[in-house]
LONUNU-391634 format. One record per atom (N, C-alpha, C, CB): residue in one letter; atom name; y, x, z. Coordinates in steps of 0.05 Angstrom, whole numbers. Glycine has a CB too. Layout:
 resn name      y      x      z
    A   CA      Y      X      Z
...
//
This chain:
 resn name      y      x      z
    X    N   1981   2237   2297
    X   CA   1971   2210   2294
    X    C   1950   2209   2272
    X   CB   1995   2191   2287
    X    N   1939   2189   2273
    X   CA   1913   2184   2257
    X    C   1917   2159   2234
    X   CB   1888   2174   2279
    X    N   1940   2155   2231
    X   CA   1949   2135   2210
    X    C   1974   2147   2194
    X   CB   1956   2104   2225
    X    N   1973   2121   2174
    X   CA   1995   2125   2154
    X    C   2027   2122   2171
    X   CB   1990   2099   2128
    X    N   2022   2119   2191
    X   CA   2050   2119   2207
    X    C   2066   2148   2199
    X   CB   2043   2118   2244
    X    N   2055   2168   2201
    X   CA   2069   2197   2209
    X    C   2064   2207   2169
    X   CB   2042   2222   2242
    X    N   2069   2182   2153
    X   CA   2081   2182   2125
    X    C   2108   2180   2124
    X   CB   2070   2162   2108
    X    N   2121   2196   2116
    X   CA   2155   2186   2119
    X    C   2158   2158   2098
    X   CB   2181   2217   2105
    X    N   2173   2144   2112
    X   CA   2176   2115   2091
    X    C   2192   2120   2067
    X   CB   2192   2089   2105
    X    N   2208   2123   2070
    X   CA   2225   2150   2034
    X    C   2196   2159   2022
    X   CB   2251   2196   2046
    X    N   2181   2170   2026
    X   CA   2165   2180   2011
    X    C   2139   2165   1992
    X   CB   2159   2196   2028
    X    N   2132   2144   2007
    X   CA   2105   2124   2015
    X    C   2122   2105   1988
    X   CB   2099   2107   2058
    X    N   2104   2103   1975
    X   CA   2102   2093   1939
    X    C   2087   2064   1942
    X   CB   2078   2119   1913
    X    N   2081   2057   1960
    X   CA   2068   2028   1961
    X    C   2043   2026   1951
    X   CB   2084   2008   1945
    X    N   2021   2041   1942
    X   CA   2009   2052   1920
    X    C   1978   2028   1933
    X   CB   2009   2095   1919
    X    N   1980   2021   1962
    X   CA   1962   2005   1968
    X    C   1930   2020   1975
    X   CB   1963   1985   1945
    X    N   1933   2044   1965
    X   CA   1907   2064   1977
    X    C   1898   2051   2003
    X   CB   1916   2098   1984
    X    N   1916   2057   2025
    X   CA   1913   2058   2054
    X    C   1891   2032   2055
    X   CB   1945   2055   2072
    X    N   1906   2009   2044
    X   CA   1892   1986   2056
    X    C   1867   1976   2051
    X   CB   1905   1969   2052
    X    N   1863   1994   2018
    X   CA   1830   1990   2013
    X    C   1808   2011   2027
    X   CB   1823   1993   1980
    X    N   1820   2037   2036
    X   CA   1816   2056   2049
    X    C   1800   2028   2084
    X   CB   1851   2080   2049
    X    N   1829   2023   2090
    X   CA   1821   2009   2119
    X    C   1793   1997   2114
    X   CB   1843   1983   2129
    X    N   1779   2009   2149
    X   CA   1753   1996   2148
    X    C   1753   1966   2163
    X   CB   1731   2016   2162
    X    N   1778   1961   2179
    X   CA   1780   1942   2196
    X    C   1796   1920   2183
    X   CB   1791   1952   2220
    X    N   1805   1933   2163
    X   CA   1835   1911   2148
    X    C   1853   1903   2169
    X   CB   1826   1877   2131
    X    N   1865   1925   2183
    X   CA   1892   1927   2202
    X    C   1923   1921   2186
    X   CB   1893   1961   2215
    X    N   1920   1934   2160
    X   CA   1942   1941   2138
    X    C   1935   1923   2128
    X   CB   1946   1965   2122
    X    N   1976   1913   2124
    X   CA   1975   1899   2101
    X    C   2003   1904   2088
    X   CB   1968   1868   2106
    X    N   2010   1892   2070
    X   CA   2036   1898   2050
    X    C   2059   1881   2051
    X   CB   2028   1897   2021
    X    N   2080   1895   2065
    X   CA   2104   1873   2066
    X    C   2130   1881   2054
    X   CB   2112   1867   2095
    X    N   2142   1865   2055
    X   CA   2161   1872   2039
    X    C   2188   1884   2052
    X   CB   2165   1849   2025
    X    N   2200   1914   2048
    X   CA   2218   1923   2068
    X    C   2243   1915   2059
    X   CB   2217   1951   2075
    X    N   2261   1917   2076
    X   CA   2291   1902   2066
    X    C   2299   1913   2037
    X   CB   2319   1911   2088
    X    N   2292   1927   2023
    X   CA   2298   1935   1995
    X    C   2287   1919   1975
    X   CB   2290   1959   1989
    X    N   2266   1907   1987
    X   CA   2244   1892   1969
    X    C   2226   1901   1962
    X   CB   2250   1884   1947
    X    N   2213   1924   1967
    X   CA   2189   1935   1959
    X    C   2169   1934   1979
    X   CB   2193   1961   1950
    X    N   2148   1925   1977
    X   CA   2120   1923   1981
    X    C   2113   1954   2000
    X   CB   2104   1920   1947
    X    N   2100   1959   2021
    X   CA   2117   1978   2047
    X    C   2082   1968   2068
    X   CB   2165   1957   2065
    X    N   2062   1988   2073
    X   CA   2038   1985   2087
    X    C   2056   1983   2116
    X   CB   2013   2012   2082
    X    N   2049   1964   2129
    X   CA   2046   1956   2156
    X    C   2017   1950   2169
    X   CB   2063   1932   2159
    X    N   2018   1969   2201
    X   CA   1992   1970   2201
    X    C   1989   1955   2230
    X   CB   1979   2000   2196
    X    N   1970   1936   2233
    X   CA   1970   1919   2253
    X    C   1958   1938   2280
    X   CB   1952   1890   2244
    X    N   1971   1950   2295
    X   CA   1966   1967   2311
    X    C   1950   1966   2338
    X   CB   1985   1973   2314
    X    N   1946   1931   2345
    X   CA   1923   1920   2367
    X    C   1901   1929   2346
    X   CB   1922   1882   2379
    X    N   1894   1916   2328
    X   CA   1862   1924   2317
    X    C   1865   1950   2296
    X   CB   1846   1893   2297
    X    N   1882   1966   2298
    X   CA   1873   1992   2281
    X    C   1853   2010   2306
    X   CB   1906   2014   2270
    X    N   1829   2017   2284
    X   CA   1820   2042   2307
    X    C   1828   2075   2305
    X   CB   1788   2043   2306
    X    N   1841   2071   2294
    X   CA   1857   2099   2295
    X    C   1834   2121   2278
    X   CB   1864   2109   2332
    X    N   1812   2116   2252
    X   CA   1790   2131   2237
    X    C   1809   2153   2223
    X   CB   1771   2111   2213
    X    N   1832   2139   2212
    X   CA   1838   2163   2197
    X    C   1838   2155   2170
    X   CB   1818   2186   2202
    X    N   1827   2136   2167
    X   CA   1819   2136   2129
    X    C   1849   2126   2115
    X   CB   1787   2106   2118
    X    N   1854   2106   2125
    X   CA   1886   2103   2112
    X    C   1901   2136   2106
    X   CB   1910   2082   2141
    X    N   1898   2144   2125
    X   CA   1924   2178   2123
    X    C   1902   2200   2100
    X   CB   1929   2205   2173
    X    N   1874   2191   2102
    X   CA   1861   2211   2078
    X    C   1864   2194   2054
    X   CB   1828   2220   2082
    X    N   1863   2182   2043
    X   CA   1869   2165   2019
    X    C   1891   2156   2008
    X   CB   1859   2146   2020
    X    N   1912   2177   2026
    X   CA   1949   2177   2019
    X    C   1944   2197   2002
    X   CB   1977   2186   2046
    X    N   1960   2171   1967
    X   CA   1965   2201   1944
    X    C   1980   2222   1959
    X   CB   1986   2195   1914
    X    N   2006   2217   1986
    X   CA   2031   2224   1985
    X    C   2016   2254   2011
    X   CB   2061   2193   1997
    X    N   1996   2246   2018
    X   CA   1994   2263   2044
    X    C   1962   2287   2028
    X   CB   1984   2235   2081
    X    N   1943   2272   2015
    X   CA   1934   2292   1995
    X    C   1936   2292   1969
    X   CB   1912   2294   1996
    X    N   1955   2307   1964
    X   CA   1960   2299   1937
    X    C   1930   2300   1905
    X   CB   1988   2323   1932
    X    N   1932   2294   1892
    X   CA   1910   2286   1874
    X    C   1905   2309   1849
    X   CB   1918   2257   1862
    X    N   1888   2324   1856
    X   CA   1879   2342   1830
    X    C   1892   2333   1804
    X   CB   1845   2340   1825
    X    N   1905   2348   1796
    X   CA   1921   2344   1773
    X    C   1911   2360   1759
    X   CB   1948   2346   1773
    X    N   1906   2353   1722
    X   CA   1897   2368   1701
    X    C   1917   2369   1677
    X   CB   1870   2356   1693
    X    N   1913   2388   1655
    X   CA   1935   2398   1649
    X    C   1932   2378   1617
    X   CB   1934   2436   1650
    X    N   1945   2373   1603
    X   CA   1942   2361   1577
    X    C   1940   2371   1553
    X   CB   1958   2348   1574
    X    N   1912   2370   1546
    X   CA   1896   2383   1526
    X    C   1909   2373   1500
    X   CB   1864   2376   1527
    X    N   1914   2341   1500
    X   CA   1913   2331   1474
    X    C   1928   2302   1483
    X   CB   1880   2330   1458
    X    N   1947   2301   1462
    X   CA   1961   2272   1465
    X    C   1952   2254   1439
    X   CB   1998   2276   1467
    X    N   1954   2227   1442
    X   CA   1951   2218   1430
    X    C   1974   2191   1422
    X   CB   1930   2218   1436
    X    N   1979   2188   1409
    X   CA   1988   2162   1398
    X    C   1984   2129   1383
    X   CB   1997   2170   1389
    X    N   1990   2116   1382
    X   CA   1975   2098   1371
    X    C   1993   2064   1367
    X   CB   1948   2099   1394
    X    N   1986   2046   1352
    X   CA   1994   2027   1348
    X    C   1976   2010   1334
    X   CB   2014   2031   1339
    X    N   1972   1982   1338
    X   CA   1954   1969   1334
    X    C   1960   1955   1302
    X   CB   1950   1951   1360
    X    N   1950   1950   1285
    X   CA   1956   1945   1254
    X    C   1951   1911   1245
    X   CB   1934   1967   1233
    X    N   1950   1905   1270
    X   CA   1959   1865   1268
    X    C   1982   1865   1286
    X   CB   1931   1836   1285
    X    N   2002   1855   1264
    X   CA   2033   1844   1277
    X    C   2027   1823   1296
    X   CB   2056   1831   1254
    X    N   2013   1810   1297
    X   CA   2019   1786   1319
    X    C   2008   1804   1342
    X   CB   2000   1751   1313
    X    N   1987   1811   1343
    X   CA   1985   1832   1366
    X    C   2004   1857   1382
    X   CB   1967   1845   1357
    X    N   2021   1861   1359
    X   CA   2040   1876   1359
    X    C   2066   1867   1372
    X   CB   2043   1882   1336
    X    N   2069   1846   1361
    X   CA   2096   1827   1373
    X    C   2075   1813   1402
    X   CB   2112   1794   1341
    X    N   2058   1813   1411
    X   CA   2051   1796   1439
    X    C   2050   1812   1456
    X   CB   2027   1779   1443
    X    N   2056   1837   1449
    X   CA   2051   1867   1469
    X    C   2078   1882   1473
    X   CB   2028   1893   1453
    X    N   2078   1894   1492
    X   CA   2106   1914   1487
    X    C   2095   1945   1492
    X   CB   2136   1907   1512
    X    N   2065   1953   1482
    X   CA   2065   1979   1488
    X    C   2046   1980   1451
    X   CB   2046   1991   1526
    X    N   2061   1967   1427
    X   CA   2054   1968   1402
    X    C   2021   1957   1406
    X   CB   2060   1999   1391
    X    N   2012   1942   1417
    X   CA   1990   1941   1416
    X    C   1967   1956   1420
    X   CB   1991   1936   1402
    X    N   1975   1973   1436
    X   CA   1951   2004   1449
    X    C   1937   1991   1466
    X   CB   1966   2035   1470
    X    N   1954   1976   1495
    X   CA   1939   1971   1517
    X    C   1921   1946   1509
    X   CB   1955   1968   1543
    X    N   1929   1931   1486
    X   CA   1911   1907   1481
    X    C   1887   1917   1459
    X   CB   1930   1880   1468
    X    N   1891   1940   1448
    X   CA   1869   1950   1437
    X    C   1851   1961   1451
    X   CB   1874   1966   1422
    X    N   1857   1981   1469
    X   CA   1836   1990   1491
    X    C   1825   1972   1511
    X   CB   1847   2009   1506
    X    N   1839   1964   1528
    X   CA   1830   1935   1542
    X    C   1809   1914   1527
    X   CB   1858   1917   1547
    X    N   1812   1895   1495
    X   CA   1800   1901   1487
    X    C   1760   1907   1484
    X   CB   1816   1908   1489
    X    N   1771   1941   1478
    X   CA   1741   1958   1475
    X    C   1733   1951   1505
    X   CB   1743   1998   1468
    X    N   1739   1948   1518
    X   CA   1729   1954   1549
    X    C   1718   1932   1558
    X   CB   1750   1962   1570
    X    N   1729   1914   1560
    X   CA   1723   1882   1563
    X    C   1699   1876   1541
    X   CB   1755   1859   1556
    X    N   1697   1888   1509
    X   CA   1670   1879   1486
    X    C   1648   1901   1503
    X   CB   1677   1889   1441
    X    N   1659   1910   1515
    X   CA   1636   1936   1526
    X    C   1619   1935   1552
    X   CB   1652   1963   1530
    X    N   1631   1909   1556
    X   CA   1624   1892   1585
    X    C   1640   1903   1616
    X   CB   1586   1897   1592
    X    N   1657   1921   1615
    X   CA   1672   1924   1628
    X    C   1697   1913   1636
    X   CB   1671   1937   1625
    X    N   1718   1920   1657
    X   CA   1735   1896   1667
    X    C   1763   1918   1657
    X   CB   1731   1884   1707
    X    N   1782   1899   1659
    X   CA   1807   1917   1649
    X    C   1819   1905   1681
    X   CB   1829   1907   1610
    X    N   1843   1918   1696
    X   CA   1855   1917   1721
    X    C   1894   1929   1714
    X   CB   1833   1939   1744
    X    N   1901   1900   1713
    X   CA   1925   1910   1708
    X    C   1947   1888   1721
    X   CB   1927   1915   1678
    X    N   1972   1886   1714
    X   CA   1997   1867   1736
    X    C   2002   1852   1715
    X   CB   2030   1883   1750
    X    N   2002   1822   1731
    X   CA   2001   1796   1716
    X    C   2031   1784   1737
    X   CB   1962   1776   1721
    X    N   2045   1767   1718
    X   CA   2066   1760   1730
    X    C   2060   1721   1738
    X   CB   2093   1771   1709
    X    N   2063   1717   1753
    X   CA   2051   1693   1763
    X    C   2074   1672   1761
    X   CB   2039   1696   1795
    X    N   2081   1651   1745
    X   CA   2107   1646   1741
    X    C   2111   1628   1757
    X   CB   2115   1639   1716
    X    N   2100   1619   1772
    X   CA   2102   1594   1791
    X    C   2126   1604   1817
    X   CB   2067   1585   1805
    X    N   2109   1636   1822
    X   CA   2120   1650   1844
    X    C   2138   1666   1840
    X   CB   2103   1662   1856
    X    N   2128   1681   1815
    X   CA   2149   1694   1805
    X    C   2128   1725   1802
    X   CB   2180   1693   1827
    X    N   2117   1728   1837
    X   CA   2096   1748   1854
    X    C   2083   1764   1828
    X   CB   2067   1729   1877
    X    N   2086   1789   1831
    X   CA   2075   1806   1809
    X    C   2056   1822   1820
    X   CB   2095   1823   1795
    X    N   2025   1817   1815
    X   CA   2001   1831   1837
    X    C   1980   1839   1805
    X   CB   1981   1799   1869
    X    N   1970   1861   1813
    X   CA   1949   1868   1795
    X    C   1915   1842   1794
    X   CB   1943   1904   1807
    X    N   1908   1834   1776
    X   CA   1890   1827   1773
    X    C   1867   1829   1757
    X   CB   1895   1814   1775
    X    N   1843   1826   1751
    X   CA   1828   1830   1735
    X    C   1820   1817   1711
    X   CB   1815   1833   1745
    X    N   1812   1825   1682
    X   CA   1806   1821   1660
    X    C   1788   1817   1649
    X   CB   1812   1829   1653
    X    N   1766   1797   1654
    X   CA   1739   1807   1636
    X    C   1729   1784   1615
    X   CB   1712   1812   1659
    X    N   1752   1773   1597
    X   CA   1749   1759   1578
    X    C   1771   1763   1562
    X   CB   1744   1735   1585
    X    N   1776   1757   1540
    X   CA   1798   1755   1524
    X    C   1825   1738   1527
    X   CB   1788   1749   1504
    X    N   1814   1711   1546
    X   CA   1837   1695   1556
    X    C   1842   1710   1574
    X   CB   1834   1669   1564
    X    N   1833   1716   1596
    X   CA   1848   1738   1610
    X    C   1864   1758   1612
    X   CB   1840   1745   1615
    X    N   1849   1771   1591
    X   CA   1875   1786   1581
    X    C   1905   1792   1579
    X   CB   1874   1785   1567
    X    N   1903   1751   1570
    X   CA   1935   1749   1560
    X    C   1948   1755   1578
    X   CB   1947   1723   1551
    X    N   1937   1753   1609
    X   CA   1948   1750   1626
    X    C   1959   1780   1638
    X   CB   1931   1733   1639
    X    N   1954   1794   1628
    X   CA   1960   1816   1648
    X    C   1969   1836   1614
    X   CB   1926   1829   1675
    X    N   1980   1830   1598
    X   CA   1991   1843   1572
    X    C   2031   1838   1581
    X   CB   1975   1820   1536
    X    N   2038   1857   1569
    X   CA   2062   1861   1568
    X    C   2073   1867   1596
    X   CB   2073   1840   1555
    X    N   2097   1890   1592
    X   CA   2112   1908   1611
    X    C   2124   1886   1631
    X   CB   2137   1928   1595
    X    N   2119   1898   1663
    X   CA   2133   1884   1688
    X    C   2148   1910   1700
    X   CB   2109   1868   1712
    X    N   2167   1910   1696
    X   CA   2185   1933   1709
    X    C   2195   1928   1733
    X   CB   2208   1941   1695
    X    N   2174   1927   1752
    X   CA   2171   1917   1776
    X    C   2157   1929   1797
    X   CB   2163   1897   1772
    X    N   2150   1928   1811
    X   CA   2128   1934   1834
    X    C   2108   1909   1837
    X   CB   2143   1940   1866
    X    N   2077   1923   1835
    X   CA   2059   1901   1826
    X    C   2042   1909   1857
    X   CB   2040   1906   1789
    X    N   2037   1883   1868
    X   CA   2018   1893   1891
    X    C   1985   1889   1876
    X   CB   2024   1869   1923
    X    N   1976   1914   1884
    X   CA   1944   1912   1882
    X    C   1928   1908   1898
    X   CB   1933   1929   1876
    X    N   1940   1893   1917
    X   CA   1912   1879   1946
    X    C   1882   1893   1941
    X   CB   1902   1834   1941
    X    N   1870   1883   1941
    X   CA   1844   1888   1943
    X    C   1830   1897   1916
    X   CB   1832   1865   1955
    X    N   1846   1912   1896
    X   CA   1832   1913   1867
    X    C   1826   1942   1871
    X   CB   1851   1905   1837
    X    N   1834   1959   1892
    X   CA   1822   1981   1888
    X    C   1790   1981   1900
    X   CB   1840   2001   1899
    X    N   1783   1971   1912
    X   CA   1752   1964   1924
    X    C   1733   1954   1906
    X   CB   1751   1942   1945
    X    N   1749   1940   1892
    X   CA   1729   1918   1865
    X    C   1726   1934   1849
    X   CB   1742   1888   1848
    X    N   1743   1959   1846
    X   CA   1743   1973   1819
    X    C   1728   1995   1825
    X   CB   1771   1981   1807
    X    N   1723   2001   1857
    X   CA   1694   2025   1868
    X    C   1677   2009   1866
    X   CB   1692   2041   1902
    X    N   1677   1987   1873
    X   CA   1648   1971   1869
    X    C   1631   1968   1841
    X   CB   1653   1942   1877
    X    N   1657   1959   1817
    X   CA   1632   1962   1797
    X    C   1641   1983   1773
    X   CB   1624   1929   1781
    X    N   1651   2007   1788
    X   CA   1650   2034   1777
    X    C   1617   2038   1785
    X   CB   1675   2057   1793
    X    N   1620   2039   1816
    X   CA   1589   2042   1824
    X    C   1570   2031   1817
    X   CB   1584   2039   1844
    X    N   1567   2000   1806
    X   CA   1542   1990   1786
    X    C   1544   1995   1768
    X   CB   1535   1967   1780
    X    N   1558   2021   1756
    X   CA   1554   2030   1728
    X    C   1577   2010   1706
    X   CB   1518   2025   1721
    X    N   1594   1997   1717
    X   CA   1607   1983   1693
    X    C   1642   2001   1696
    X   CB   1606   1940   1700
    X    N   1641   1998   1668
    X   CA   1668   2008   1653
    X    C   1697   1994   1671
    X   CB   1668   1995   1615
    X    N   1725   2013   1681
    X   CA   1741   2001   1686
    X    C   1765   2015   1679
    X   CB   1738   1993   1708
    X    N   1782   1992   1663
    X   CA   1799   2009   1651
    X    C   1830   1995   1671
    X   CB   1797   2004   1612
    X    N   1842   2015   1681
    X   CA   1865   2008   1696
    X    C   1888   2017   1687
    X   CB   1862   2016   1720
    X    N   1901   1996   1691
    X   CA   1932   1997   1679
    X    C   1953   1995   1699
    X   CB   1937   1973   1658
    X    N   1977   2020   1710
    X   CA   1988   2019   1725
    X    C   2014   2037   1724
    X   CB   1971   2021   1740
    X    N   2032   2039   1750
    X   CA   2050   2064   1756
    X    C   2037   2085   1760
    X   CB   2065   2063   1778
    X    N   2042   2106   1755
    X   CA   2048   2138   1770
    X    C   2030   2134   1791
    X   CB   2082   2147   1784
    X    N   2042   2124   1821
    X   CA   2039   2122   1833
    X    C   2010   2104   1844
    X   CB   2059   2122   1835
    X    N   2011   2085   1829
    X   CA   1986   2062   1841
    X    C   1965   2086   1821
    X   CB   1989   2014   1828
    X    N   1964   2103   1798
    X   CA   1935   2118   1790
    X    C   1938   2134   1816
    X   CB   1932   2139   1757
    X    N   1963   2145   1827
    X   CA   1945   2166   1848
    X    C   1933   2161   1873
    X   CB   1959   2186   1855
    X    N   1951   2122   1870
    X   CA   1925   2118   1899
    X    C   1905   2114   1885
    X   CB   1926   2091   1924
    X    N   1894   2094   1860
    X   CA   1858   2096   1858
    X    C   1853   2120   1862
    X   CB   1843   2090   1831
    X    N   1860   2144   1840
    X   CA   1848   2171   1845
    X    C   1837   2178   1886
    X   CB   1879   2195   1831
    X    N   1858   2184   1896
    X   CA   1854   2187   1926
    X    C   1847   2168   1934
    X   CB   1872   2192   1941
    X    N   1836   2148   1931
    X   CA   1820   2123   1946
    X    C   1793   2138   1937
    X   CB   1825   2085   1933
    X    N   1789   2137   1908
    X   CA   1758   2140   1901
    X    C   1747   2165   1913
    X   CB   1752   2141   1870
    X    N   1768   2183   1910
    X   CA   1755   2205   1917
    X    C   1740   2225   1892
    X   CB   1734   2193   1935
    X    N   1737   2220   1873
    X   CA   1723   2227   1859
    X    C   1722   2215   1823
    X   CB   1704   2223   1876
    X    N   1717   2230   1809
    X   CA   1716   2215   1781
    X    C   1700   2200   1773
    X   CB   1715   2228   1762
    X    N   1683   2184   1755
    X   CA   1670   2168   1744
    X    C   1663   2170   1722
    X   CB   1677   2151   1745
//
């Protein structure tokens, strides 16, 4: 087969590759009786290309590099400190990235819905929005496309995610930046 079908579902991380991959937007993300977010692919309009099954972290897995140097860090304003739960790192870097004219891409919890989906950052009010830990499954709809798009006009993107959702950007893009 030529799709993410012949992915074993045990295996398949929700990671949302496939669907920015799709050229037709056949795939979309539902929720399987466990509750997790699960590519379903609309099978009248798939054309069977292939690109969903090449842009599976799970089916090519993603060049992995070895760790030169760790770093640590904590931010040295308490109120920043107490509005974060990763000591103020990801609001420091996010941040540099956003004064640097670039976008930060991370999971914002939507309280109305409850719905926990990655969205984008490119002001400081924004921000607030997507700061502090969701120990959850975050759907990333369409942010991996936006984030090849203005990788490719040359602007900075700093992404904040699982395991799993870096190795679908990685295998979506294809390539580093």
């Amino acid at each position: 087969m030529d799709t993410i079908d012949v992915v074993n579902r045990m295996d398949c991380t929700g990671c949302g590759s496939c669907i920015s991959a799709c050229p037709v937007k056949c795939i979309n993300m539902e929720y399987n009786p466990e509750g997790f977010l699960m590519p379903q692919i609309d099978h009248a309009n798939c054309i069977k290309c292939g690109r969903c099954l090449l842009s599976c972290p799970i089916m090519y897995k993603p060049q992995t590099k070895s760790i030169i140097e760790l770093y640590g860090g904590y931010h040295l304003n308490r109120k920043i400190v107490l509005g974060s739960s990763s000591g103020g790192a990801f609001y420091r870097l996010s941040k540099q990235m956003i004064d640097s004219g670039g976008a930060v891409c991370a999971a914002a919890i939507f309280p109305d819905s409850g719905h926990v989906c990655h969205r984008f950052a490119y002001t400081d009010e924004e921000l607030k929005m997507v700061m502090k830990s969701k120990y959850v499954q975050s759907d990333v709809g369409d942010c991996f496309i936006e984030i090849k798009n203005l990788l490719e006009h040359g602007k900075g993107v700093l992404f904040c995610g699982t395991p799993c959702q870096i190795a679908g950007i990685k295998a979506f893009l294809k390539r580093d930046y």
